[in-house]
C-alpha positions in Angstrom: 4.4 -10.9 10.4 0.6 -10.3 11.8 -1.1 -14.0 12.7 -4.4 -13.4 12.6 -6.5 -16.7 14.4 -9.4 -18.8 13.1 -12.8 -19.4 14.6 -13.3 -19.5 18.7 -9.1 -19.6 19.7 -7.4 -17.2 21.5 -4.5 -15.6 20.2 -2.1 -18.0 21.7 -2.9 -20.8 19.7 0.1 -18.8 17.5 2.1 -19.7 20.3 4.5 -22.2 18.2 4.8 -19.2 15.4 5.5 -16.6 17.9 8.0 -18.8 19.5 9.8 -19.3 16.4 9.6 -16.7 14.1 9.1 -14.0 17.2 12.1 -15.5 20.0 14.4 -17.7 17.6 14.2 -15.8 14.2 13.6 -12.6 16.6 16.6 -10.7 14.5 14.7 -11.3 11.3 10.7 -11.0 12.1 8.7 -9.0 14.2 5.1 -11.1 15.0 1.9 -9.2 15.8 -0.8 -11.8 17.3 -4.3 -10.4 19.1 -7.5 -11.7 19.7 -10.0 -11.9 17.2 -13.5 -9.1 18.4 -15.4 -11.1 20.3 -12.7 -14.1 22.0 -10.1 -13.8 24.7 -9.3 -10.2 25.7 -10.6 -8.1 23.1 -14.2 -6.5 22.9 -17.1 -9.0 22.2 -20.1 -6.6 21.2 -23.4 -8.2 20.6 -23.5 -7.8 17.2 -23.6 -9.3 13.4 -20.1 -10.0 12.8 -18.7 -10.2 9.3 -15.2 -10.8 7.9 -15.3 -7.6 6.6 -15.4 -6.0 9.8 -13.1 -8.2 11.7 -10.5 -6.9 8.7 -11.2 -3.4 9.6 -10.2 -3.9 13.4 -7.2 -5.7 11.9 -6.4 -2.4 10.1 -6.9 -0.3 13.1 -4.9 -2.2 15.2 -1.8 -2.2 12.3 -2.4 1.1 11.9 -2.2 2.0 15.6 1.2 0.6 15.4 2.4 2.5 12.7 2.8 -0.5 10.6 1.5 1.0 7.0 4.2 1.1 4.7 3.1 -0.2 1.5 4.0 -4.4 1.6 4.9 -4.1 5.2 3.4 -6.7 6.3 3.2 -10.8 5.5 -0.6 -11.7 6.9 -0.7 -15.4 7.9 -4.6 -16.3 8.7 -5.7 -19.7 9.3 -9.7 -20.9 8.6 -11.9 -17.7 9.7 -7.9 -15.7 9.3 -7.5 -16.9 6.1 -11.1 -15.3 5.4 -10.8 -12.0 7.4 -7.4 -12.1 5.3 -9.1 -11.9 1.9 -10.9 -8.5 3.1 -7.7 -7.1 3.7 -6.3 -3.4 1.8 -4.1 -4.8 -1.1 -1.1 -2.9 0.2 0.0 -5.8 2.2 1.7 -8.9 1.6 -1.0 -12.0 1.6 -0.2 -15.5 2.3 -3.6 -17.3 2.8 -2.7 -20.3 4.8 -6.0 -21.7 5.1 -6.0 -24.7 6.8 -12.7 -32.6 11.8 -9.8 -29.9 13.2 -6.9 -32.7 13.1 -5.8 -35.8 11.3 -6.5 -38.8 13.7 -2.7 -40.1 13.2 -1.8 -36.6 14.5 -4.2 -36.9 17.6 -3.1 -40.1 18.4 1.1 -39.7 17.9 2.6 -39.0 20.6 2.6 -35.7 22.0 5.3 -33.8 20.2 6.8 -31.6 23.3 6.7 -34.8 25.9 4.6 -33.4 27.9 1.3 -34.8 27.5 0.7 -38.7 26.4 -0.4 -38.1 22.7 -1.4 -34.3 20.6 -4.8 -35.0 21.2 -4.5 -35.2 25.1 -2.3 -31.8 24.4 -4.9 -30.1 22.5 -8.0 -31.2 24.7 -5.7 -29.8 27.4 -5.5 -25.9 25.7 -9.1 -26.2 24.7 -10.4 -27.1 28.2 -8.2 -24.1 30.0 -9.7 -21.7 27.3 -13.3 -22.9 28.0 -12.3 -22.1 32.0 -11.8 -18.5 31.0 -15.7 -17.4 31.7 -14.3 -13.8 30.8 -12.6 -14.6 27.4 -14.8 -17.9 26.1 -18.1 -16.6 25.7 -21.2 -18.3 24.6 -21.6 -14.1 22.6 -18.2 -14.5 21.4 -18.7 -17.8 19.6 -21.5 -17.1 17.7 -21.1 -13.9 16.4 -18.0 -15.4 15.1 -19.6 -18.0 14.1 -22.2 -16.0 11.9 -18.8 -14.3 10.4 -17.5 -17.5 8.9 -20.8 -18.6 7.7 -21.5 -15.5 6.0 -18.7 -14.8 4.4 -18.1 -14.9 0.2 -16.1 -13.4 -1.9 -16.9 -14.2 -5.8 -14.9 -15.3 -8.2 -14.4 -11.7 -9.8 -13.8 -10.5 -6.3 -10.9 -12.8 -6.2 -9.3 -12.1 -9.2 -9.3 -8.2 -8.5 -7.9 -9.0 -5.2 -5.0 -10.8 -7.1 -4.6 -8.6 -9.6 -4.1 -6.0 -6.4 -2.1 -7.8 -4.6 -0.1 -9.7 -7.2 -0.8 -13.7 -7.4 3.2 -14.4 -6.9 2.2 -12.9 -3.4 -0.5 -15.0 -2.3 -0.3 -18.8 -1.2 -2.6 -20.8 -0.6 -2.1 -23.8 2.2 -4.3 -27.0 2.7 -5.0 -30.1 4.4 -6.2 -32.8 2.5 -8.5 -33.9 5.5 -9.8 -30.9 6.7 -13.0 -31.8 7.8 -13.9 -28.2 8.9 -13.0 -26.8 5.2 -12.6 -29.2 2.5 -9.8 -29.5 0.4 -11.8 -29.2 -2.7 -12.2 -25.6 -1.3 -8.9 -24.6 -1.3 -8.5 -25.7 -4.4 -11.4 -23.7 -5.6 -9.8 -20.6 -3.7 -6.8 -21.4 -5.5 -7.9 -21.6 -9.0 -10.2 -18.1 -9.0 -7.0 -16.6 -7.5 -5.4 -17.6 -10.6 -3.2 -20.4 -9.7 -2.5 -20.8 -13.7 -0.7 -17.5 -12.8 1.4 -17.4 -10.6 -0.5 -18.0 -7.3 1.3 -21.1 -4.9 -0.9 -23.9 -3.8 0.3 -26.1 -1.1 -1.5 -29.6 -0.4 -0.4 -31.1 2.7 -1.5 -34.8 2.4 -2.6 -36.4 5.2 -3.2 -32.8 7.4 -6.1 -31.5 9.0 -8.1 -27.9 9.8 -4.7 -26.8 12.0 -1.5 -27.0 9.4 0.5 -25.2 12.4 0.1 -27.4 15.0 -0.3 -30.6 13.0 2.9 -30.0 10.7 4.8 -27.0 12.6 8.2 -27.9 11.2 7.1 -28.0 7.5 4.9 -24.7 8.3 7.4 -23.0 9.3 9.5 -23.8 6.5 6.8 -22.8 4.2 6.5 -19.4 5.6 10.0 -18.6 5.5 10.1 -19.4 2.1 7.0 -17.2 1.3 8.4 -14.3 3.1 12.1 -14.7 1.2 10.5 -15.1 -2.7 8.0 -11.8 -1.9 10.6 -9.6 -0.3 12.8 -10.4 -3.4 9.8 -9.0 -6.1 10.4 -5.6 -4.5 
């Protein structure tokens, strides 16, 4: 399973997948989780990023691992993921999980590992020891990610080829209904040019946010598992 992250998070914001699917499913799944160019420890060039491109250093990196047998792989991206995702070689296995970043009833529950007083002191927590890495949470890095997300389209015709490539029993598509950083209205646009009339899954998770895996990890999980088990069986 490769994780690929959303806009300005390091890699360990998979840290609930990995810990799951990686550790306690470890028999089953192998995870691959790295930063995106331009956060955390990989290479942030001063450059105009695209999805495009971020998709190509995905490739390079799968490919440097020797991971290229044809449907190999189940690719997971959330937000800018789900995007770098969609520029992705057909050979693969897609599951666009594209998830205001939370719901306010998640930020203000109680924190679900005990360890904080609510989520949203958990979350303000990670993002304030990311900001303290000078080295990995650049003012660079942010931006030209940034410019990624904001330029990035694929057209309706783009998205049918890429279904009819990939085969729309193989792609899923995951939102919130209060994503305030995507609207829901987008997924369900993404949805129907992928051709959910044929065969492509569509998930709405009322109540949700931006971030489906921190929000509803249980349920995510589940989701993913499920995925994985109906594509392996088309083979």
């Amino acid at each position: 399973m490769q994780f690929i992250m959303g806009l300005g998070v390091f890699k360990t914001g998979w840290q609930r997948q990995v810990q799951y699917f990686g550790h306690e499913q470890g028999s089953e799944y192998t995870c691959l989780i790295y930063d995106n160019r331009g956060m955390g420890e990989s290479d942030k060039p001063l450059a105009r990023y695209s999805t495009s491109e971020l998709a190509k250093d995905t490739l390079a990196l799968v490919d440097h691992l020797g991971w290229t047998s044809p449907r190999q792989l189940h690719v997971v991206g959330v937000s800018l993921g789900g995007m770098t995702a969609q520029e992705l070689s057909p050979d693969v296995q897609l599951n666009y999980l594209k998830g205001q970043l939370f719901s306010k009833s998640w930020l203000e529950a109680p924190d679900d590992y005990g360890d904080f007083p609510t989520n949203g002191d958990r979350f303000a927590a990670m993002d304030l020891a990311k900001r303290q890495d000078v080295e990995g949470f650049t003012r660079k890095g942010i931006i030209c990610q940034a410019i990624a997300v904001g330029w990035h389209h694929k057209s309706p015709e783009q998205l049918s080829e890429l279904a009819d490539k990939v085969g729309r029993q193989r792609i899923q598509v995951l939102h919130g209904t209060v994503d305030g950083m995507i609207s829901a209205p987008h997924g369900e646009t993404l949805a129907r040019e992928l051709g959910e009339d044929k065969g492509v899954t569509k998930i709405v998770v009322e109540g949700c946010g931006h971030v489906l895996h921190f929000e509803e990890t249980g349920m995510y999980h589940k989701i993913l598992e499920s995925m994985v088990e109906k594509v392996e069986k088309l083979e």
